[in-house]
C-alpha positions, -999 to +999 in steps of 0.1 A: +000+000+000+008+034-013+019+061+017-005+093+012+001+117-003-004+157+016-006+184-012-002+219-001-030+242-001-013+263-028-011+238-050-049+226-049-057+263-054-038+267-083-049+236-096-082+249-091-077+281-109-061+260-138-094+237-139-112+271-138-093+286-169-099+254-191-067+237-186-069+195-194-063+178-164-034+155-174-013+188-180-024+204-146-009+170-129+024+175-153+028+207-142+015+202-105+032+174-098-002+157-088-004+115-092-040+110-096-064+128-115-093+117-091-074+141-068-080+174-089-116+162-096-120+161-053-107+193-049-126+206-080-159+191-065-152+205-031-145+245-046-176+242-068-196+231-041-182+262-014-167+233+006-132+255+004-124+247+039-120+210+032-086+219+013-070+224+040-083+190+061-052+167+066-047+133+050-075+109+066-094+139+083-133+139+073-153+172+079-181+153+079-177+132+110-176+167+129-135+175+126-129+207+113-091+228+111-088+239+146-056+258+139-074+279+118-081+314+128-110+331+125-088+360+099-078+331+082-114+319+078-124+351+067-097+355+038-110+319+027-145+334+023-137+361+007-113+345-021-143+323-027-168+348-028-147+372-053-142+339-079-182+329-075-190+367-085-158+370-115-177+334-129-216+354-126-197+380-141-182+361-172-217+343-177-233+376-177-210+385-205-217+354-223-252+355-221-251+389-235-234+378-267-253+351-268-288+373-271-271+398-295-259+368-320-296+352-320-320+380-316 
């Protein structure tokens, strides 16, 4: 049996932000360094789903049995929720811009 693998945070968020821009997944794990691609679809699934605090859970910690990042402040916290709230409105913001050009090509 395989030992686990920890990622940093700053990886899984910029593998996140590569998934985000289009990227294919095999490159992201070339670039990355990452050995599964089931990995970058977990942390994809998490950020779509505003579960951004389960990137930082250690190897074989599961939020939903109750733990949660004790050495996390409550600043920290905040920053999370705010990164996440700024790339939920730039994506409502592209769609918007989208579905404008869509209506102006069909009407």
């Amino acid at each position: 049996m395989e030992n686990r693998v920890a990622y940093p945070i700053h990886i899984k968020e910029l593998a996140i932000q590569m998934k985000q821009e289009n990227i294919p997944v095999r490159k992201i794990m070339e670039e990355l360094g990452i050995k599964n691609k089931t990995q970058i679809e977990t942390w994809w699934r998490w950020y779509r789903k505003g579960e951004n605090h389960r990137l930082v859970q250690p190897v074989g910690k599961q939020y939903s049995y109750g733990k949660s990042p004790e050495d996390q402040s409550n600043e920290q916290q905040l920053k999370n929720e705010n990164k996440f709230l700024k790339t939920q409105i730039d994506v409502l913001k592209k769609y918007k811009e989208l579905e404008r050009m869509w209506n102006q090509k069909y009407l």
